[in-house]
C-alpha positions as CSV (number, residue, x, y, z in Angstrom):
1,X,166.2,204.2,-28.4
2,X,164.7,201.5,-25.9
3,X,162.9,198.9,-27.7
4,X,161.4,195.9,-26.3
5,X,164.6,193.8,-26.1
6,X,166.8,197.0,-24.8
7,X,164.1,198.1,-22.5
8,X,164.9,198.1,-18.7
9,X,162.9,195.8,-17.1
10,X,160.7,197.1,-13.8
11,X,162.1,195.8,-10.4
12,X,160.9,195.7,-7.4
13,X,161.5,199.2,-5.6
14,X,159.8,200.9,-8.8
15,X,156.7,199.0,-9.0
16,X,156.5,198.7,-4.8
17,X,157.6,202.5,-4.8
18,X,154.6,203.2,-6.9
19,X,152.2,201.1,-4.8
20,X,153.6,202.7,-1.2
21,X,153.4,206.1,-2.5
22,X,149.7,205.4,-4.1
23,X,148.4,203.9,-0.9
24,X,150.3,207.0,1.4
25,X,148.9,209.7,-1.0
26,X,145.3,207.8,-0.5
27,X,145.5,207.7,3.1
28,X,146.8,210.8,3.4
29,X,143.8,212.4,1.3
30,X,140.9,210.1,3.1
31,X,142.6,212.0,6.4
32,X,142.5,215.4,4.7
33,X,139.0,214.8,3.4
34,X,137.6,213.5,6.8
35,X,139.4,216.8,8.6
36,X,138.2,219.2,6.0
37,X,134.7,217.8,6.6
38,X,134.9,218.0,10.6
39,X,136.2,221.8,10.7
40,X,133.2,222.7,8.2
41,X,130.6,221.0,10.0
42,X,132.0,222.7,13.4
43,X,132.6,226.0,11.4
44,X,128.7,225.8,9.7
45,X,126.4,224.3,12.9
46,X,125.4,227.6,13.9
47,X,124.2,228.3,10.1
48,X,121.0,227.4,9.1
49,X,121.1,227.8,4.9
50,X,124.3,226.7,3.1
51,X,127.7,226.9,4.5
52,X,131.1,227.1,2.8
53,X,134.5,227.3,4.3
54,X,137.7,228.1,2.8
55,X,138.5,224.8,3.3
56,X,135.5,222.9,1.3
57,X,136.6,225.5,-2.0
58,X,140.6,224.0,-1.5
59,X,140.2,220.8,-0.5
60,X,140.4,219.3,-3.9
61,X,142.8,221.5,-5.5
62,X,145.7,221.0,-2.8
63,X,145.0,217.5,-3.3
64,X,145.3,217.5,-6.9
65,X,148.4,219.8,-6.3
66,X,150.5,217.9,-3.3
67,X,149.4,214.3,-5.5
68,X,151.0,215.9,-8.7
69,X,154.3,217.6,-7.2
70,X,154.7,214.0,-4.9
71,X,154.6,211.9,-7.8
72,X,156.8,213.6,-10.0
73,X,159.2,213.7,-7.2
74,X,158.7,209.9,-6.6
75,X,158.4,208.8,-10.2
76,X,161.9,210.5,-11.2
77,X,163.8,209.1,-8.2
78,X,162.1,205.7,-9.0
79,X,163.0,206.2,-12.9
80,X,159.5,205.7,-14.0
81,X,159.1,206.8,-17.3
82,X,157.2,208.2,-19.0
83,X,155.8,210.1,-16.5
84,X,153.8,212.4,-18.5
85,X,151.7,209.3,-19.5
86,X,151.3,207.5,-16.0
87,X,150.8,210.8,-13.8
88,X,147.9,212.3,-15.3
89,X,145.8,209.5,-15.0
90,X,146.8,208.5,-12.0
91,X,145.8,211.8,-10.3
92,X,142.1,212.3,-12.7
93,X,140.9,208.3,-12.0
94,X,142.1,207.7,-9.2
95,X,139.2,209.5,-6.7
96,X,136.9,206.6,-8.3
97,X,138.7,203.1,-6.9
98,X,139.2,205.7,-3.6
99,X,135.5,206.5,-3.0
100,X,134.3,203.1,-3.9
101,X,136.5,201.5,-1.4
102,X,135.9,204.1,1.5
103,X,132.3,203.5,0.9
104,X,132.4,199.7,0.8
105,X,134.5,199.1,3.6
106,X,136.3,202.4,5.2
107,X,139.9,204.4,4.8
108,X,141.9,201.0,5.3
109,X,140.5,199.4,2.2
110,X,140.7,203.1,0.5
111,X,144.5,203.1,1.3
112,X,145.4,199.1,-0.4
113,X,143.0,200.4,-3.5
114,X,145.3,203.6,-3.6
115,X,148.4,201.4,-3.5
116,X,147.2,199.0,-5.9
117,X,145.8,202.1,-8.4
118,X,149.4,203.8,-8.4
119,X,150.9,200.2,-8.9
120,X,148.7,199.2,-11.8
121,X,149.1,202.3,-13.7
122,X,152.8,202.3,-13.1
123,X,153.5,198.5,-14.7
124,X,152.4,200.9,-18.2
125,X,155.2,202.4,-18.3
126,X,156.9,199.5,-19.5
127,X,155.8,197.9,-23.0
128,X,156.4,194.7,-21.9
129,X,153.4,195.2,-18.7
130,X,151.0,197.7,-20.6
131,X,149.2,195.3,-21.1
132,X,148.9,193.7,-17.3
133,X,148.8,197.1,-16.2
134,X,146.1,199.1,-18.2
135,X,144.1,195.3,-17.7
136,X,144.3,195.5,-13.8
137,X,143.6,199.8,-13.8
138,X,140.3,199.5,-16.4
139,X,140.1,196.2,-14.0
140,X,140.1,198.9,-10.5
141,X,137.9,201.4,-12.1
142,X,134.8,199.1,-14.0
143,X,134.7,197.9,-10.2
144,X,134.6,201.2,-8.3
145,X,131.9,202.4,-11.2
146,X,129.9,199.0,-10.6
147,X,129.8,199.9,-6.6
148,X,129.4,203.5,-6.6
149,X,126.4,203.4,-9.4
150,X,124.9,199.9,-8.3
């Protein structure tokens, strides 16, 4: 049993691990996103009422899918546990931060907010950062509410 004492301590390649594989899966999903949107408004300019492609109906639930299966892949090799509480959230909160920093200040800014999302929610793994690290996420999202509903 791992109490606070026995605990292994976070380094650096789990906590940076988390942050690089936040911000790729947030640049890679602003690039998805921006593709899906360009192939449905060249596959819909000839329609006049509302236009659906196959890609506007999957565009969320590959996301959701390729976020989930890369984390879990990335989370056990880093030996971030437990996963089952730092995955879920990461994957359900995270479009906020995203679409708060795209809309502020394009896919760059989307990307660090990504990074810094998967990092923050990573340092709760670890009872000794819960604290910092469910401080800094509620921190991310009250922000990303504050500029997407201002």
């Amino acid at each position: 049993m791992n109490t606070s004492r026995t605990e292994p301590r976070p380094g650096i390649p789990q906590v940076s691990g988390a942050a690089v594989t936040g911000a790729v899966l947030a640049c890679g999903a602003v690039y998805f996103f921006s593709w899906v949107k360009r192939h449905s408004d060249q596959a819909c300019e000839k329609t006049d009422g509302l236009c659906w492609t196959w890609w506007d109906w999957a565009a969320i639930p590959l996301t959701l899918t390729t976020a989930l299966i890369i984390l879990i892949i990335v989370y056990k090799q880093l030996d971030i546990r437990p996963r089952l509480a730092v995955i879920p959230p990461t994957i359900l909160l995270a479009p906020f931060p995203l679409l708060a920093a795209q809309a502020t200040a394009g896919w760059w800014t989307a990307t660090i907010t990504g990074g810094a999302w998967s990092c923050s929610l990573a340092l709760t793994a670890w009872s000794r950062y819960r604290i910092l690290g469910i401080t800094a996420s509620a921190t991310l999202l009250l922000a990303s509410l504050v500029v997407l509903y201002h």
